[in-house]
C-alpha positions as CSV (number, residue, x, y, z in Angstrom):
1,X,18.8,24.8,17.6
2,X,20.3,23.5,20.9
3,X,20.3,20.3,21.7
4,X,17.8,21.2,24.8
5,X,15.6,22.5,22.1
6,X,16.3,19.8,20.5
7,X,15.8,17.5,23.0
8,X,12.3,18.9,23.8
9,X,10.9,19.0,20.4
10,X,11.4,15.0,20.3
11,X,9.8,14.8,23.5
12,X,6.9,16.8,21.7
13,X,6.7,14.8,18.8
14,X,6.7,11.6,21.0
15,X,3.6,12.5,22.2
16,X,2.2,11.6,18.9
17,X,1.4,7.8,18.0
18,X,0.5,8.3,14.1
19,X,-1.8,5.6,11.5
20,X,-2.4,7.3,8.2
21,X,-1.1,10.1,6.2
22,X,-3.9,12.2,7.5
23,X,-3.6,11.8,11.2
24,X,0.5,12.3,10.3
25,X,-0.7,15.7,9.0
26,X,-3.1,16.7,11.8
27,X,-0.3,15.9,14.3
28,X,2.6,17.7,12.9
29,X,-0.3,20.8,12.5
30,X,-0.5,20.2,16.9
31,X,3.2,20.0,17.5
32,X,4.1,23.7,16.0
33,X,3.3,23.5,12.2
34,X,6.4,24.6,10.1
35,X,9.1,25.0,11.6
36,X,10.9,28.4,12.9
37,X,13.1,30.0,10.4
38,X,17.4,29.6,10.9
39,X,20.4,29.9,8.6
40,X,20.2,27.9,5.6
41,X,22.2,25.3,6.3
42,X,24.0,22.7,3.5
43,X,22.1,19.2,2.8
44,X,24.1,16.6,2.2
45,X,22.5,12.9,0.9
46,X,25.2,9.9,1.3
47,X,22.8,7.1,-0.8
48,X,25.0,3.6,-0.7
49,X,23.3,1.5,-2.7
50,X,22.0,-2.2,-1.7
51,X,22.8,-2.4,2.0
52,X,21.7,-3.5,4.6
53,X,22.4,-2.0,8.8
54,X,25.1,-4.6,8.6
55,X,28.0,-1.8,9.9
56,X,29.8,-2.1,13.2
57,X,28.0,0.5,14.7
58,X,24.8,-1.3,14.2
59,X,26.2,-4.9,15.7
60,X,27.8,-5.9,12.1
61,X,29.9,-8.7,12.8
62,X,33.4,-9.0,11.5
63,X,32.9,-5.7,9.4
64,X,35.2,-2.6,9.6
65,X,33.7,0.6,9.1
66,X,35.3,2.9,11.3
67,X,33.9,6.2,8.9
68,X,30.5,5.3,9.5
69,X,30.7,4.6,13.0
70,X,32.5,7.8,13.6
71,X,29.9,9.8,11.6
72,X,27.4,7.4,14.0
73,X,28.7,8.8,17.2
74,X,28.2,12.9,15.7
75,X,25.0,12.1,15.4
76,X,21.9,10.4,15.6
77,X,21.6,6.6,14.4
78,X,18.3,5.3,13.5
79,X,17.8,1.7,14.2
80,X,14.2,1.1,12.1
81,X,14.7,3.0,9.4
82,X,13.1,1.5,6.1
83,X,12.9,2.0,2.2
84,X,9.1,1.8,0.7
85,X,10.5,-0.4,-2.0
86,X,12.9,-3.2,-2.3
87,X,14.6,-2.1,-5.1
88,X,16.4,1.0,-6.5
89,X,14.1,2.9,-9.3
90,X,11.2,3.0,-7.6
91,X,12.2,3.3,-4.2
92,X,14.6,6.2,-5.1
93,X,11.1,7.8,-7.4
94,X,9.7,7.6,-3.5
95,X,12.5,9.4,-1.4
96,X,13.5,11.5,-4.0
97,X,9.8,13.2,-3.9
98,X,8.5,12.5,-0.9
99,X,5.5,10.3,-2.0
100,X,4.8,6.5,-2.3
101,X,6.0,5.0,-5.3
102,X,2.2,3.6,-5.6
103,X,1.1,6.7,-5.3
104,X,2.5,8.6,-7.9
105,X,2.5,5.8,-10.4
106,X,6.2,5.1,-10.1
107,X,6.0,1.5,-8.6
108,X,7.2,-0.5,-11.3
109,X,11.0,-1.8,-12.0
110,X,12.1,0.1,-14.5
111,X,9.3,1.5,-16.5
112,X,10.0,2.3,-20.2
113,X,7.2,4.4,-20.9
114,X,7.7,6.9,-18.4
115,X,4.9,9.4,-17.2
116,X,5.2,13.2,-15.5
117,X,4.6,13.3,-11.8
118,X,1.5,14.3,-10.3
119,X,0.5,17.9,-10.3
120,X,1.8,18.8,-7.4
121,X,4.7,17.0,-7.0
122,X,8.0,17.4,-7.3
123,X,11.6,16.8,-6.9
124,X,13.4,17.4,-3.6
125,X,16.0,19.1,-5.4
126,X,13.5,21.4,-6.9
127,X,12.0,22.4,-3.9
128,X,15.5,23.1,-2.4
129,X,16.5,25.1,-5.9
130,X,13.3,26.8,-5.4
131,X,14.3,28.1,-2.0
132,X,17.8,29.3,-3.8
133,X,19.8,26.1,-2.9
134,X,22.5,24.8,-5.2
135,X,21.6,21.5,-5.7
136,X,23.8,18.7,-7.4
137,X,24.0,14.6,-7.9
138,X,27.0,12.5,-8.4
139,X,28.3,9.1,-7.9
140,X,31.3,9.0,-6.2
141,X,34.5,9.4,-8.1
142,X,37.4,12.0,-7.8
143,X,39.0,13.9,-10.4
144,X,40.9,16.8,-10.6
145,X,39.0,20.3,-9.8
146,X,38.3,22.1,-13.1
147,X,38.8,25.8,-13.1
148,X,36.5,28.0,-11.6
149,X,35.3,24.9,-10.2
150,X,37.3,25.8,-6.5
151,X,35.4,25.8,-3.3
152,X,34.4,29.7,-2.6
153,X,34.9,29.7,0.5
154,X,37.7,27.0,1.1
155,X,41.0,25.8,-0.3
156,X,40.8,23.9,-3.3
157,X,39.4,20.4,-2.4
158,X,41.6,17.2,-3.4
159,X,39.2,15.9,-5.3
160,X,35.8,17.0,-7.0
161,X,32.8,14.7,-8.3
162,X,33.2,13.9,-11.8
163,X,30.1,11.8,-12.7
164,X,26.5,12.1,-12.7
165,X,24.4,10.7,-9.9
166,X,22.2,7.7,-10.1
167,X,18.7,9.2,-11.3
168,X,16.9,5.7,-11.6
169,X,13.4,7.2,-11.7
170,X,10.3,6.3,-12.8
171,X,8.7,9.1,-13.7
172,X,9.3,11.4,-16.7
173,X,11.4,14.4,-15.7
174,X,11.6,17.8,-17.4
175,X,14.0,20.2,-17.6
176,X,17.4,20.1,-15.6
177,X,17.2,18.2,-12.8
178,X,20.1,19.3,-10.7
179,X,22.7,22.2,-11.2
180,X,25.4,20.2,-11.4
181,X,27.9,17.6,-9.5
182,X,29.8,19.3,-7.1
183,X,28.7,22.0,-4.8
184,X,32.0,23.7,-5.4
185,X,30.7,25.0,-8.6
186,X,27.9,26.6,-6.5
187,X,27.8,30.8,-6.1
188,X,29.8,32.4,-3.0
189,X,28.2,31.7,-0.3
190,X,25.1,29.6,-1.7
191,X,23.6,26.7,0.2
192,X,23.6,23.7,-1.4
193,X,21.5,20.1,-1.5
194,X,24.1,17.5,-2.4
195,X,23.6,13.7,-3.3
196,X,26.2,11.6,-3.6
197,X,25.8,8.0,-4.3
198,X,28.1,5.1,-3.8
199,X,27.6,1.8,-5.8
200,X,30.4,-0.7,-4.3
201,X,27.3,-2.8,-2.2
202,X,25.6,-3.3,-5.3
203,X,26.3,-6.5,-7.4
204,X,29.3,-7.7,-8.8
205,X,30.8,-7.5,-5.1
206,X,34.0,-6.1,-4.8
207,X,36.6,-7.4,-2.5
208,X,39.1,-5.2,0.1
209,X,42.4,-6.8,-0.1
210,X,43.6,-4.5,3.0
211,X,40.8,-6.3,5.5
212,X,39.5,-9.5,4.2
213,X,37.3,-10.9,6.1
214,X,37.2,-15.1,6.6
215,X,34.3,-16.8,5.6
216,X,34.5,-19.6,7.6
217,X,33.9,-17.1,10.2
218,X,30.5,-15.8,8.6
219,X,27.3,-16.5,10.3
220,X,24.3,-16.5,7.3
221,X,20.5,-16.6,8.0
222,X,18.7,-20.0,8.4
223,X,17.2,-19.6,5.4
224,X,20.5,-19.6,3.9
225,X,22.6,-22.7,2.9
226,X,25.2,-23.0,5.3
227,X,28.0,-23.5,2.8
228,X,31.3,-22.3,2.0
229,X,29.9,-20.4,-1.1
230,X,27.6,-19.1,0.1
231,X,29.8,-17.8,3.5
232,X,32.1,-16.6,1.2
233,X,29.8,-14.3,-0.9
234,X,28.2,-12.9,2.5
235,X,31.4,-12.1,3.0
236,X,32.3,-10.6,-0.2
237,X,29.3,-8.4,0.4
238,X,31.0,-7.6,4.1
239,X,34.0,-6.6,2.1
240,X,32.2,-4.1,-0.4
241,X,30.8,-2.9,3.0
242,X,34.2,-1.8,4.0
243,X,34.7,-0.3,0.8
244,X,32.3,1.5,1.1
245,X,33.3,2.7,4.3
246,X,36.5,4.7,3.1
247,X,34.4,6.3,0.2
248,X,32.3,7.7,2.7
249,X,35.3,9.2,5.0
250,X,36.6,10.4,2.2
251,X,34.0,12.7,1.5
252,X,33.2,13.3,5.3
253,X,37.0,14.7,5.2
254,X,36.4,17.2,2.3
255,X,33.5,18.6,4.5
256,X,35.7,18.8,7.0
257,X,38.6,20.5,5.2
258,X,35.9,22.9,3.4
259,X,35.4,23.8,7.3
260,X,31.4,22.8,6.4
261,X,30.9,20.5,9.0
262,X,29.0,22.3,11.5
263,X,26.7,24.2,8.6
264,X,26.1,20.8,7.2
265,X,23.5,18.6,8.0
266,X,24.7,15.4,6.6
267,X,22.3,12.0,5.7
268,X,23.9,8.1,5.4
269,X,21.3,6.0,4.2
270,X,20.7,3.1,1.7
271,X,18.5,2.9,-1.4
272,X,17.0,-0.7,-0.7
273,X,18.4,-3.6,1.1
274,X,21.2,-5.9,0.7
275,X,21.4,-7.8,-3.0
276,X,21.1,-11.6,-1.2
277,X,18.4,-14.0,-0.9
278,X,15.1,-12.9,0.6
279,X,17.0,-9.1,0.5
280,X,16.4,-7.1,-2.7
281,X,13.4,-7.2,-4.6
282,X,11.9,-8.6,-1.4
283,X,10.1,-7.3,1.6
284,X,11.7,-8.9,4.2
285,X,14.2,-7.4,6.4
286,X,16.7,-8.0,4.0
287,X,15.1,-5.9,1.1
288,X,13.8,-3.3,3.1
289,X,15.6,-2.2,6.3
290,X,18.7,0.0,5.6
291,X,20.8,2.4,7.6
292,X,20.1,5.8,8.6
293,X,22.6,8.5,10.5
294,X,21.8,11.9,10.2
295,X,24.4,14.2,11.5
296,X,24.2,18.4,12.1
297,X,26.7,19.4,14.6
298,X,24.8,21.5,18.0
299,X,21.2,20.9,16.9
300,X,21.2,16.7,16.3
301,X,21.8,14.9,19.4
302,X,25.5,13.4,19.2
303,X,25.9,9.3,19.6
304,X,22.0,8.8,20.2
305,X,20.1,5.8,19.1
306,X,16.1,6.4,17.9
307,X,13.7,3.6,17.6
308,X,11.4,5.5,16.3
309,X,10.2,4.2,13.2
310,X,11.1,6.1,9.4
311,X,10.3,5.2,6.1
312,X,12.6,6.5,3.2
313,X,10.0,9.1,2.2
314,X,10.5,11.0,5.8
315,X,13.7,12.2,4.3
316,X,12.7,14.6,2.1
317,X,10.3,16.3,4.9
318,X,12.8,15.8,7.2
319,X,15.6,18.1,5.3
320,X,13.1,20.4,3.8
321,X,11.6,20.9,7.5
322,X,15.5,21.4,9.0
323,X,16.9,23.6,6.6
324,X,13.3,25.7,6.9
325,X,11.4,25.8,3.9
326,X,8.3,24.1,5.4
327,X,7.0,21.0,4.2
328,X,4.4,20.5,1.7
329,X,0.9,19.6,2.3
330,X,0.8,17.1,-0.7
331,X,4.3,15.3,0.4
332,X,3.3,12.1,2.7
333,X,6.7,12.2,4.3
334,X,7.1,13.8,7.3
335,X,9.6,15.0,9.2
336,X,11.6,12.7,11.9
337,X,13.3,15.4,13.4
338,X,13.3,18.6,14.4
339,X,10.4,21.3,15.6
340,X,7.6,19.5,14.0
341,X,8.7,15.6,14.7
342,X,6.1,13.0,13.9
343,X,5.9,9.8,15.7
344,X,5.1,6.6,13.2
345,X,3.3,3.5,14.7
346,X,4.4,1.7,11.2
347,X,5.6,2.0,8.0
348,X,4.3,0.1,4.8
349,X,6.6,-1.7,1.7
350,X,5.5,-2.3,-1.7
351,X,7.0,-4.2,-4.5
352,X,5.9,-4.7,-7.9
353,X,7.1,-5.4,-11.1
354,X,10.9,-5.9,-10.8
355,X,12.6,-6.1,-14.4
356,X,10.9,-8.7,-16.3
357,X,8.9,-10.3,-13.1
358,X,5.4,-9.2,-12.4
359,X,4.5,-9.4,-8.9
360,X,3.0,-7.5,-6.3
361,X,3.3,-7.7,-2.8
362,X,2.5,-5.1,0.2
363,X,4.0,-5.4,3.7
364,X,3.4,-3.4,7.0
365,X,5.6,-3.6,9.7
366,X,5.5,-2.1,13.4
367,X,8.6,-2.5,16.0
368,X,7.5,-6.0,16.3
369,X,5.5,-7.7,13.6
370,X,5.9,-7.4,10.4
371,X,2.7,-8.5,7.7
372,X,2.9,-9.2,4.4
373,X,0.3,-9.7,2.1
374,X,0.9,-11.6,-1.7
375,X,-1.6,-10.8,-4.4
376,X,-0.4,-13.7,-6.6
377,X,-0.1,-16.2,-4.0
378,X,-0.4,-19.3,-7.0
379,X,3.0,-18.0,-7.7
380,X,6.8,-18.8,-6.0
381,X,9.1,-16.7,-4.4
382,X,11.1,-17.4,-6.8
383,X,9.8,-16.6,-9.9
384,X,12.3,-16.3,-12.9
385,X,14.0,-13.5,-12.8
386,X,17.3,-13.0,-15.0
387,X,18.7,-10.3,-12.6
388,X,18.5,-12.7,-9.3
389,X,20.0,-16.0,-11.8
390,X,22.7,-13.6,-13.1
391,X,24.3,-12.7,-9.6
392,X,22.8,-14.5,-6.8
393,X,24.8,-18.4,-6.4
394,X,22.9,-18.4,-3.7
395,X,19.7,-19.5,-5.5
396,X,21.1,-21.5,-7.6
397,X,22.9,-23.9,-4.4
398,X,19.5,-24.2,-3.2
399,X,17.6,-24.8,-6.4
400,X,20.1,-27.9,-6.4
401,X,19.5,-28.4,-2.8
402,X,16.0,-28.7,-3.9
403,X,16.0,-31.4,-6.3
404,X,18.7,-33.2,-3.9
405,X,15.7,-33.3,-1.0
406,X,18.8,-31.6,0.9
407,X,16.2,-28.3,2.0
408,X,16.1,-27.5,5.5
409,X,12.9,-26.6,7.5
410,X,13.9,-22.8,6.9
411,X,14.5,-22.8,3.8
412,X,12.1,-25.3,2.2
413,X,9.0,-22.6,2.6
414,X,11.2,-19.9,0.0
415,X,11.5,-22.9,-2.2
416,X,7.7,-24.1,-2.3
417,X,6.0,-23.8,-5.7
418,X,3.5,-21.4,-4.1
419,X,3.5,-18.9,-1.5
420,X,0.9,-17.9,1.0
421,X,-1.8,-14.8,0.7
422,X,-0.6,-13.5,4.0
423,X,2.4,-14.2,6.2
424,X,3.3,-12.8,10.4
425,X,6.3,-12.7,11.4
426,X,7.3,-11.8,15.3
427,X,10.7,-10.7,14.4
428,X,11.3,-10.6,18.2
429,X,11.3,-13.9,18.2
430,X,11.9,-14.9,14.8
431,X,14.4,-12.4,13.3
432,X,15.1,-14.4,9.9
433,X,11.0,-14.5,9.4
434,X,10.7,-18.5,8.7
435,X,8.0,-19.4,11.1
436,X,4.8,-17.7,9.4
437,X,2.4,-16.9,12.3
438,X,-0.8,-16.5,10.2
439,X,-2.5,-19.7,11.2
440,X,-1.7,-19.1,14.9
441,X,-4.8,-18.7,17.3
442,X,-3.4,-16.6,19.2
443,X,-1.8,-14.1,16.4
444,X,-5.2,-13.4,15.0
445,X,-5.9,-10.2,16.7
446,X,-2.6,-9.0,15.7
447,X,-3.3,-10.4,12.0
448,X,-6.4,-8.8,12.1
449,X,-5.6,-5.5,13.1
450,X,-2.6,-5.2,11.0
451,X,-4.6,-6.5,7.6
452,X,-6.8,-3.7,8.8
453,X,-4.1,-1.1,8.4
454,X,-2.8,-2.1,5.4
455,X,-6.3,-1.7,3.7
456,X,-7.0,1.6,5.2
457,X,-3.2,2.6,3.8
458,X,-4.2,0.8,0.1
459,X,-7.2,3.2,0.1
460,X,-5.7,6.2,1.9
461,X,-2.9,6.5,-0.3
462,X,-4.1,5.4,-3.4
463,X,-2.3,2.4,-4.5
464,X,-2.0,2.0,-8.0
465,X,-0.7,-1.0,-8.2
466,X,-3.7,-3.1,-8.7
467,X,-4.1,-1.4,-12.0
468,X,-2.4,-3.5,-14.6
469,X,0.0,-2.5,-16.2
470,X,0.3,-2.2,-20.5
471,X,1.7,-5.6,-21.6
472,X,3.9,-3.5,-23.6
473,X,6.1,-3.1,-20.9
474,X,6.4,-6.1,-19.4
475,X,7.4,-7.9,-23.1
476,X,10.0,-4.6,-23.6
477,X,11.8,-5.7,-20.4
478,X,11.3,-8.9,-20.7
479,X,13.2,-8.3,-24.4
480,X,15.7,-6.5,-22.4
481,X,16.3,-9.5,-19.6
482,X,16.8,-11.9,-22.0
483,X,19.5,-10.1,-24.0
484,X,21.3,-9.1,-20.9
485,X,21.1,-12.5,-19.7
486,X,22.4,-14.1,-23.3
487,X,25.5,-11.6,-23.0
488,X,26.1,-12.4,-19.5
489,X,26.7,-15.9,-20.1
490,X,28.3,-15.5,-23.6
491,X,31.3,-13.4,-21.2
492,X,31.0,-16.6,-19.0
493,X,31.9,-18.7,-21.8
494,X,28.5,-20.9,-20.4
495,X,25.8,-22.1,-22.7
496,X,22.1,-19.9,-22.5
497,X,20.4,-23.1,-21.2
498,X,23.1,-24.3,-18.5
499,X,21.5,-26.8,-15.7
500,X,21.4,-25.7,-12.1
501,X,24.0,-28.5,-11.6
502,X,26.3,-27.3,-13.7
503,X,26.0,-23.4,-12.9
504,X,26.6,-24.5,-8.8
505,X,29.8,-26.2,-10.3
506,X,30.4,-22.4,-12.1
507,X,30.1,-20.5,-9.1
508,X,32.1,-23.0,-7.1
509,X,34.5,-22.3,-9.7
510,X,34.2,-18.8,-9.9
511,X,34.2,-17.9,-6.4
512,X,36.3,-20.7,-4.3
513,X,38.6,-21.9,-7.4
514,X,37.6,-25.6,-7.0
C-alpha cells in the first residue's frame, strides 16, 4: 500500500462517525469490506506493561526514551489510544481476542475458576496460525540462540527470547497457545505474529543509574501529595520508563539486523495504565490511557499523529485486517487502519473485581468528556485492597494526610468514605478529573447523552458484569491476598497489622533513607 493509498483510505474511513458495535460493522461493510489481499507481512506486538503516554514523544517531561520516539517518527503515533480495562488479566483476555472482557465473561481480576471462550471466539494468535503464521510470546530476555534456532533468512541474531510471554487470561485455554518464543524458530520463509512483553513499568520500580531523573524536578497530579516521596516514586516510575526504552531498541535493532523492518508491521502499546494513584485498577486517565505507535515502513504514514479514538480491542482487527486475513464478524474490534478504517466517537472502560476487591465500575469517554458511572457508590475509592497497600506509598501518605485534616481540595474527594453514582469530567479543562461536573446545569445534556450511550453499550454488548459472581472466588483470592500480603511484610521485617503512621515512616525509610 502507498502512503497515497494510504492516505485516502483514512480519509474514507473518516467519513464514518461510529456509536455501537453494529453501526461499527455496517460502516466498515460501506468503506470496502475486507481488505485487498498483499504479502503477508510479519506482526509484531511490543506490550510494556503498566504505563502510561508518559514518553518524550508524547510531551513526557524529564524522561528519555529516544527508542520509542525514533520508532514514533517511522510511524504513526496515536494520541487516544485506550485499554478496556485497568488492569492486566482481563484487559489482555480483551486485546488478545478482540472482544470485551464483559462480554466474553473474562472481566474479573484474576479468576480461579476459569471458563472456555465463547463459541466463536478465539485467540489472535490462532487466527494468525490459522492463516499459516508462526506465532510466538515472550517476555523479554536474551540468551544465547539454541541450535537450529538461527534466523532463516538472516545472520544469527545476538540474542533470542528465552522466556514465556505473559498469558494472564481469564478464560480457559486449550491446547498450545503459541508455537513458540522466538520467530527464529519459525519455517524458511514463514510469517510470523510475535508478542513480546516488557515488565520493567510494572511494580517494584526499577531505577536507571545511567539517567536518573531529580525528583525535586517532578511535577505530580493535584490529586497527588506534593511530597518528596511521593516525587521521588513518580520518578522512579520515569526511570523504569527509560528502561524500558532500551529493551525496546534492542529488539527494534534485531528487526533491523534480520533486515525485517520493512516486512514488519510493528505495534508499541501498553496493557493498562500506569501503577500510581487513581492509575491502575482505576478508570481514570491514569488506568486506562496508554501508548500506541504502529509502524510498517511505505504503507503507515511516517511521524503522523491520529486523534482518532482506539480502544485496545481494535488491535487485533487492526493486524488481522493489515496482514489480510479479513476480520471476523463476531470480533467487536475494528480496524484503525488501513482499507477498511473505522472512525470511533468513543470508547467504553470496565473494571470489576480486581484481586480480592469487588467492585464494578463502567466509564465512556469521547475526545472531551469522560463519564463514569459506580455501581457501589456506598463504597470508597479506596477500598482495601492488598495489592495497592503493598506497593503504592502513595496511599498510605494520604491515608495519614487524612487523619492529619492535611487533604487538599483535590484530593479530599478520592479520600471520601463514599463515592458518587456518576461523575463528568471535561478533561479539557480539568485534565487530572477532580472537579466532577455531574451536578452542573449546564453539563446535563452532555450527562444525559453520554449515560445514554453507556446503557445502549451495557445492552449492546452484553455486559456480564452485573451477574454476580460465585463467592467462591472472591474468598479464594481473598485467601491468596492475605497470604501474599503476610509474606510481604514478613521480608519487610514489619508487623501484619502496622499503622499508617508507622508504614509512611517505612517508605520514607525505604525510599529517601530518612
Amino acid at each position: 500500500m502507498t502512503r497515497r493509498d494510504f492516505l485516502c483510505f483514512a480519509s474514507l474511513g473518516a467519513a464514518t462517525a461510529v456509536i455501537g458495535t453494529r453501526a461499527l460493522r455496517e460502516a466498515q461493510a460501506s468503506a470496502g469490506g475486507a481488505p485487498k489481499p498483499m504479502a503477508s507481512p510479519n506482526v509484531l506486538w511490543l506490550i510494556a506493561e503498566d504505563v502510561c503516554p508518559d514518553m518524550a514523544c508524547y510531551g513526557g517531561q524529564l524522561v528519555k526514551t529516544p527508542n520509542i520516539d525514533r520508532l514514533a517518527t517511522q510511524g504513526t503515533r496515536y494520541d487516544n489510544a485506550f485499554i478496556t480495562a485497568p488492569v492486566c488479566s482481563p484487559a489482555r483476555s480483551a486485546f488478545f481476542t478482540g472482544m470485551y472482557q464483559t462480554t466474553i465473561g473474562a472481566h474479573q481480576h484474576r479468576t480461579r475458576d476459569k471458563k472456555p471462550l465463547p463459541k466463536g471466539v478465539v485467540t489472535i494468535a490462532d487466527r494468525f496460525r490459522s492463516g499459516g503464521y508462526f506465532v510466538t510470546n515472550a517476555t523479554f530476555s536474551k540468551g544465547k540462540p539454541k541450535a537450529g534456532a538461527e534466523a532463516p533468512d538472516a545472520a544469527t541474531p545476538e540474542f533470542v527470547f528465552t522466556r514465556n510471554g505473559k498469558m494472564d487470561w481469564n478464560f480457559k485455554y486449550k491446547g498450545k497457545a503459541f508455537d513458540g518464543q522466538d520467530w527464529s524458530q519459525r519455517k524458511p520463509g514463514q510469517p510470523f505474529f510475535s508478542a513480546v512483553n516488557f515488565h520493567y513499568t510494572h511494580r517494584t520500580f526499577a531505577r536507571d543509574p545511567e539517567n536518573p531523573i531529580d525528583p525535586d524536578k517532578v511535577k505530580v497530579p493535584s490529586c497527588y501529595p506534593d511530597t518528596p516521596l511521593a516525587r521521588r516514586d513518580w520518578a522512579d516510575y520515569l526511570e523504569s520508563v527509560q528502561l524500558l526504552d532500551k529493551q525496546v531498541g534492542e529488539v527494534l535493532k534485531r528487526v533491523d539486523d534480520e533486515g525485517l523492518t520493512d516486512s514488519t508491521i510493528v505495534f508499541f502499546v501498553g496493557d493498562n495504565g500506569r501503577p500510581h494513584v487513581r492509575g491502575k485498577q482505576w478508570l481514570y486517565e491514569g488506568g486506562i490511557h496508554v501508548p500506541m505507535i504502529v509502524r510498517w515502513p511505505g504503507h503507515i504514514q511516517a511521524g503522523a499523529v491520529s486523534d482518532d479514538m482506539v480502544s485496545s480491542i481494535d488491535w487485533a482487527a487492526t493486524s488481522l485486517s493489515l496482514a489480510g486475513l479479513g476480520v471476523p464478524k463476531i470480533m467487536q474490534g475494528v480496524p484503525c487502519l488501513g482499507q477498511a478504517v473505522v472512525k470511533r466517537e468513543f470508547i467504553v472502560a470496565a473494571r470489576d473485581r480486581c484481586d480480592e476487591t469487588f467492585d464494578r465500575i463502567r466509564c465512556l469517554r469521547t475526545k472531551r468528556y469522560k463519564y463514569i458511572r459506580n455501581f457501589y457508590p456506598n463504597r470508597p475509592y479506596t477500598q482495601t485492597n492488598i495489592y495497592k497497600r503493598q506497593h503504592y506509598p502513595e496511599l498510605i501518605e494520604l491515608a495519614v494526610l487524612q487523619a492529619e485534616g492535611k487533604l487538599t481540595d483535590a484530593q479530599k474527594p478520592f479520600m471520601a468514605d463514599r463515592r458518587p453514582a456518576e461523575e463528568l469530567y471535561d478533561l479539557q479543562t480539568d485534565p487530572d478529573e477532580v472537579k466532577n461536573l455531574v451536578a452542573e446545569t449546564a453539563c446535563k445534556p452532555i450527562l444525559e447523552e453520554l449515560r445514554a450511550k453507556l446503557d445502549k453499550w451495557i445492552r449492546d454488548t452484553g455486559d456480564k458484569g452485573g451477574t454476580p459472581e460465585s463467592p467462591i472466588e472472591a474468598e479464594v483470592e481473598t485467601r491468596n491476598m492475605k497470604r501474599k500480603w503476610l509474606s510481604t511484610m514478613k521480608k519487610r521485617n514489619l508487623p501484619a497489622d502496622i499503622s499508617n503512621v508507622d508504614y509512611l515512616k517505612w517508605w520514607k525509610q525505604h525510599m529517601l533513607g530518612k
